[in-house]
N, C-alpha and C positions, 0 to 999 in steps of 0.2 A: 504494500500500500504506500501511495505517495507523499508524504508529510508535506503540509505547507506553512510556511511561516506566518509568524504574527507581522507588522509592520506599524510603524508609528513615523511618518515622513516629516522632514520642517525641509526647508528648502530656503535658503538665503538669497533672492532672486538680483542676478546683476553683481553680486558681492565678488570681493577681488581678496587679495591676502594684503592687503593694502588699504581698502576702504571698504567696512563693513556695512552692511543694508541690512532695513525692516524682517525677520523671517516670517515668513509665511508656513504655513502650514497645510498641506495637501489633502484633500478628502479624496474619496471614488469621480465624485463630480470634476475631477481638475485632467481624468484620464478617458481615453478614450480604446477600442480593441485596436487600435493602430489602423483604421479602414475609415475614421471619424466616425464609427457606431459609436452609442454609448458603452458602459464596458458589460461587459458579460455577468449574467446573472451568479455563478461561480465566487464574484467579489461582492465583500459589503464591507460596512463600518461598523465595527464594535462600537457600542457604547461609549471606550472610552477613548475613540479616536483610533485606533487601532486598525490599518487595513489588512483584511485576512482574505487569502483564497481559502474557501470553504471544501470545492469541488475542483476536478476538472473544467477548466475554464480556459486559459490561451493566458498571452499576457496583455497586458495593458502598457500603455504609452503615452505619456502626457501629450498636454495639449499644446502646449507651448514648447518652443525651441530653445535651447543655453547654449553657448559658447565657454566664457568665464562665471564659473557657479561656486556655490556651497553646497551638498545635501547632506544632511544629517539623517539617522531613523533609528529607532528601536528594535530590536528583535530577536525571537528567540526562533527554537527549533524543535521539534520533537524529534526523539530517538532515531537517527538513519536519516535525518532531513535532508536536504537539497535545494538551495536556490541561488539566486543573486539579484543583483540589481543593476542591469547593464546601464549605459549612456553613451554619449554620442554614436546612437542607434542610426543604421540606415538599412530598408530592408531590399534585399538581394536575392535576383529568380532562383539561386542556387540552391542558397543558405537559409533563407528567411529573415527577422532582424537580427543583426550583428552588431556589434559594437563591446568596447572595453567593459568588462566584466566585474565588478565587486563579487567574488565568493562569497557564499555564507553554506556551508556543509558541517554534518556534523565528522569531524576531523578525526574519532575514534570509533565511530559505527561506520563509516559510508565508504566503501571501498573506493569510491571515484577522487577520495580526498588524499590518497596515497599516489598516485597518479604523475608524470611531468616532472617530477623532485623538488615536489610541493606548490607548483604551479596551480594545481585544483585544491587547495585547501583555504579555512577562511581566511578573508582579506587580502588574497593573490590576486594580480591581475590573471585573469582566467587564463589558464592554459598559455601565459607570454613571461611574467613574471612571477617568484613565488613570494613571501613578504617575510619580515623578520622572523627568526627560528624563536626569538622569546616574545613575539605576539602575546597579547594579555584579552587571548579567547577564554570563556566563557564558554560552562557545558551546555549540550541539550539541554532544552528545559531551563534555563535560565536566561533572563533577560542582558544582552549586549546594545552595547552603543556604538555604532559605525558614522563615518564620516567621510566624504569624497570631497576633495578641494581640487578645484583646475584654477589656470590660471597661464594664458599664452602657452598651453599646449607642454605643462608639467604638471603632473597630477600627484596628490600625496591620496592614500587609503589608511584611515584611523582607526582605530579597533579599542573603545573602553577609554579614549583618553588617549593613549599611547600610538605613535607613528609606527605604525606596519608596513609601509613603504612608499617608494617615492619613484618615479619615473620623468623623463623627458620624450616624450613622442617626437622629437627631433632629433633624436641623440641615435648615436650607432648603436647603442646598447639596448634602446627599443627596436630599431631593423635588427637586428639581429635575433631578438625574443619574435616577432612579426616572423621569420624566417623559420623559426623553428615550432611553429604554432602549426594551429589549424586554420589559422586566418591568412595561410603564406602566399594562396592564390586568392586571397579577397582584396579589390583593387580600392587604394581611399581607405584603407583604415589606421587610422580614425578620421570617419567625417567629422564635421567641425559643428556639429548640432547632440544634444543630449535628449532623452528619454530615458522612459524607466520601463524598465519588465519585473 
């Protein structure tokens, strides 16, 4: 059975690491199935703010586009979970949507988290980068605080507080993670636009 996570989004719209903005905070209403439908019946809002995929449902994709952002969120996992939170998505006749990946697995049940040499575990760039080896993950079942910060195309992934790593999508060192991906023949990535799955 497929576990899905809990979700709690804020989103810093426009924010830079330099000048910070108002946060917003995202509902089901701010997403759309990526087709401009509304989103799938699969998703709803907890009571306490919380978006949760309930069922099988597809992913969702905001509404609006980012370049230089903030996203923070909440979340946890149940035992064997699996998910992430992709951004500068674009969707591809091949692939479907693509884009830079936040992990969130559970890192001691999910065999996909042993994967790449740590590439697929939480807070890696999916399958390009893996993130610090003393990460300060949080088990199943307990609530984690993640963070994505861009900014002119260097991205940091925060995990609890703590920096779990840090990239430059112009740097050799991302061609080269791109080269050894799954993404080696996805042409443009990363585009220069964010969503969320």
């Amino acid at each position: 059975m497929r576990r899905f996570p809990l979700l709690q989004l804020t989103v810093l719209l426009g924010a830079t690491l330099l000048q910070a903005a108002d946060p917003v905070t995202l509902t089901v209403a701010d997403f759309t199935d990526g087709k401009g439908n509304p989103v799938p019946a699969g998703w709803k809002t907890e009571d306490d703010g919380s978006i949760h995929r309930v069922e099988k449902a597809g992913n969702i994709i905001s509404k609006k586009e980012y370049a230089n952002f903030e996203v923070e969120w909440e979340w946890k996992l149940a035992a064997g979970g699996n998910s992430g939170i992709k951004y500068w998505v674009n969707e591809f006749p091949k692939g479907g949507w693509l884009g830079v990946e936040y992990q969130m697995i559970d890192d001691a049940k999910h065999a996909d988290a042993t994967k790449g040499a740590g590439t697929h575990s939480t807070a890696s760039f999916y399958d390009i980068k893996a993130p610090a080896a003393d990460k300060a993950v949080k088990p199943a079942g307990e609530w984690n605080h993640s963070k994505v910060v861009v900014k002119d195309g260097k991205i940091q992934h925060w995990l609890n507080g703590k920096l779990a790593g840090v990239v430059d999508t112009k740097s050799e060192e991302w061609k080269a993670g791109i080269a050894k991906s799954k993404f080696k023949a996805v042409e443009a990535l990363p585009p220069e636009k964010v969503a969320s799955c």
